[in-house]
C-alpha positions, 0 to 999 in steps of 0.5 A: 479620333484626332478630328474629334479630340479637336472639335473638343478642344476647339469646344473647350477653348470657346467655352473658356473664352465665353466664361471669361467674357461673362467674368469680365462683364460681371466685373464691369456691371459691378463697376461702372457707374449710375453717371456713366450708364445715363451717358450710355444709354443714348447709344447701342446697348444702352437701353438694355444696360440701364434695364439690367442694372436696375435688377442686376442681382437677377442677371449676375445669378444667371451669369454666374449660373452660365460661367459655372456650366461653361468652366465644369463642362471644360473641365469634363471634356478636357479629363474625356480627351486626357483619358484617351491619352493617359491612364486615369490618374495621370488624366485626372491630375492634369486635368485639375493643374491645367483647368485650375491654372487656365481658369484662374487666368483666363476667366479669372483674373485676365477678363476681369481686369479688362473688365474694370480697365474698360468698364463701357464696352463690356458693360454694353456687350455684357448686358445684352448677352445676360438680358437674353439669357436670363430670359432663357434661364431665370426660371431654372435660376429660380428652382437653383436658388430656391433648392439652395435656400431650401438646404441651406440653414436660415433665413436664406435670399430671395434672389441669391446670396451673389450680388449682396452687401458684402461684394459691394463692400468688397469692392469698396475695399478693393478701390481703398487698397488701389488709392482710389478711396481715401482713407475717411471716405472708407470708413464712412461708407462702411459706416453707412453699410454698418448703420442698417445692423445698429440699434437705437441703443447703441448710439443713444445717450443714457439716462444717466448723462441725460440733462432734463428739467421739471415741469414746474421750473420757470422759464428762467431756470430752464434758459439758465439751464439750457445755456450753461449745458449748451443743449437747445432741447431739453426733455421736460419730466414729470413725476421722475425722469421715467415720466417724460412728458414733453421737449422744451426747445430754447427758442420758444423759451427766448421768444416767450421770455423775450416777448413777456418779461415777467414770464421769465418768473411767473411761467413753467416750462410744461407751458410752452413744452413740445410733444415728446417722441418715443422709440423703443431701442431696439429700433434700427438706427438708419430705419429712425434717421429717416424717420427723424428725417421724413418727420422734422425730429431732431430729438426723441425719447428711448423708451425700455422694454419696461416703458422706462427711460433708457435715453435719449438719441438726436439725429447728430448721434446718428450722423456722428456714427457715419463721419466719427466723432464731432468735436468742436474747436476748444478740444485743445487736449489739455493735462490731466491735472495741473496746478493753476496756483496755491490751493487751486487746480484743474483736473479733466473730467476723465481723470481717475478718482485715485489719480485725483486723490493723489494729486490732492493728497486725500483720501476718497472712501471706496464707497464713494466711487466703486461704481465709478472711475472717474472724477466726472462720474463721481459728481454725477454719482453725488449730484444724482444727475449729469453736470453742467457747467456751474455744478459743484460738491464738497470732497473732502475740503476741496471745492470740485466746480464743473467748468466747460463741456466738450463735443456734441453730446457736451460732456463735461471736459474738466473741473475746477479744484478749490481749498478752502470751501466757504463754511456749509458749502453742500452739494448742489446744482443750481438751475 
């Protein structure tokens, strides 16, 4: 009897100590590098190591599929030794304490930090080792995978739910903790995992900050307009902005102008207008930046579920989600509001309209503004269209003067008040 509990123990102890040889290569498979597995490969195990890597979902299911068979027939023959000893309950708990503490260490926490620690030599060793047994065992992986999707609710994965994006991300989370990932480069690698569950119309800009031009204006007015909006591209419309019939790009409006100087007055933008890009938005974000990629697209046009214009998206958006928001070098965060002299003020264009109009000591009727908040949307609300610099309205005696806009998308940053407005001042946006 005692011959035989200690073949068992000596059972238990090997299949601890190859569950946790299977842990720690687990954990440097996941760890080391492309670079590195290149510099591998000249030597023994190396070749093995770059084939186990290239499908290595496959390989850490079979791991795992043999560590998991190792710990639970441990703890079944420890609980069979216990029993012989002990009267059932007493068994059953020790069983769970040791196995629970045994397993944390051993196959836990101990190989795993070896793992990491020396990522190389259980890289190597590890990869041999599951190469072999997912030729023994991929078939009964499969059937295990396959049973698992099939109870499972939803859509379930083909290869297992094992090695998927939210380990890698926890990994990525791990190496922030450990100071080995700044901050920045943290964020921006979950950016890049976020972008691939991002719609089109989360990032575009809406139709209602959107800067356009009518097909019939001259190559003047668009230059005009494309230099104090600061947009290189703008979307040309026909009949309303739902109509987007083509992108007017600066410098084929410079060139022609430039080359021809009465086509400055004599010749419509639709004349020297570039084919328009479509996309619906509910298109995938990371799906379009490589087609804005692959096809030279630095502008397309979001179409809605109707076929209207929902806005307009630039491959910038799409970076500005992965590196966060690009400013330029005149965002200087200046105050809300601040008299410049009698009779003349500078608001920023996020200010609340009541905050501005108990500043100016006016009344703004609600009507005005209840469905807008600031003093940015209240002259786009007026002016039927998003201003640019140069833009003005009237508001109850005072001159309201968009001045220069801000950041990539070049909102407008803050507007120029003015008393006294010349007799018959009206609302308008000259181009």
């Amino acid at each position: 009897m005692e011959e035989l509990n200690s073949l068992l123990v000596l059972f238990i102890v090997l299949l601890l100590a190859f569950a946790g040889f299977l842990a720690g290569s687990e954990a440097a498979l996941t760890s080391i590098s492309r670079v590195k597995i290149e510099e591998l490969e000249r030597l023994s195990g190396g070749a093995i190591l770059r084939r186990v890597t290239r499908d290595l979902a496959r390989y850490l299911n079979v791991a795992l599929l043999v560590r998991k068979t190792c710990e639970l027939s441990a703890t079944v023959l420890l609980s069979v030794i216990l029993l012989r000893v002990l009267d059932g309950g007493q068994a059953l708990f020790l069983t769970v304490v040791i196995m629970v503490v045994v397993s944390y260490v051993i196959v836990g926490v101990g190989p795993r930090t070896l793992g990491k620690q020396n990522p190389h030599f259980w890289a190597r060793s590890g990869a041999v080792v599951t190469f072999y047994l997912a030729y023994i065992l991929t078939p009964i992986t499969s059937l295990l995978i396959a049973l698992g999707n099939a109870i499972t609710p939803g859509k379930g994965f083909r290869q297992g739910p094992f090695a998927n994006e939210a380990e890698l991300r926890d990994l990525v989370d791990q190496a922030h903790e450990r100071g080995l990932v700044e901050s920045d480069e943290h964020e921006m690698i979950h950016s890049v995992f976020e972008l691939g569950d991002t719609l089109v119309r989360e990032l575009m800009v809406p139709r209602i900050e959107m800067v356009w031009i009518e097909k019939d204006k001259t190559l003047r007015q668009a230059l005009s307009l494309a230099l104090r909006s600061g947009f290189s591209r703008i979307p040309v419309v026909g009949e309303d902005i739902d109509n987007i019939i083509g992108i007017a790009y600066v410098k084929d409006l410079a060139k022609r102008a430039l080359d021809h100087h009465e086509a400055e007055q004599s010749e419509r933008v639709e004349l020297l207008m570039r084919p328009a890009t479509f996309v619906p938005e509910n298109k995938i974000a990371a799906e379009l930046l490589k087609d804005m990629q692959r096809n030279q697209i630095h502008l397309a046009i979001v179409i809605d579920e109707y076929g209207g214009t929902a806005g307009i998206i630039t491959i910038e958006d799409i970076i500005e989600e992965i590196v966060g928001e690009i400013e330029d070098e005149y965002d200087d965060g200046e105050e809300e509001f601040s008299w410049l002299s009698d009779g003349k003020a500078r608001a920023q264009a996020g200010l609340h309209v009541e905050d501005f109009a108990r500043e100016l000591e006016i009344s703004v009727p609600e009507a005005e503004y209840h469905d807008v908040d600031t003093i940015g949307g209240l002259m786009a609300k007026k002016l039927g269209r998003v201003p640019i610099p140069g833009s003005t309205i009237f508001l109850s005696g005072w001159n309201i003067t968009a001045e220069r806009p801000i950041g990539r998308r070049r909102r407008i940053s803050s507007v120029l008040v003015e008393r006294e407005a010349p007799s018959g001042m009206e609302e308008h946006d000259e181009l």
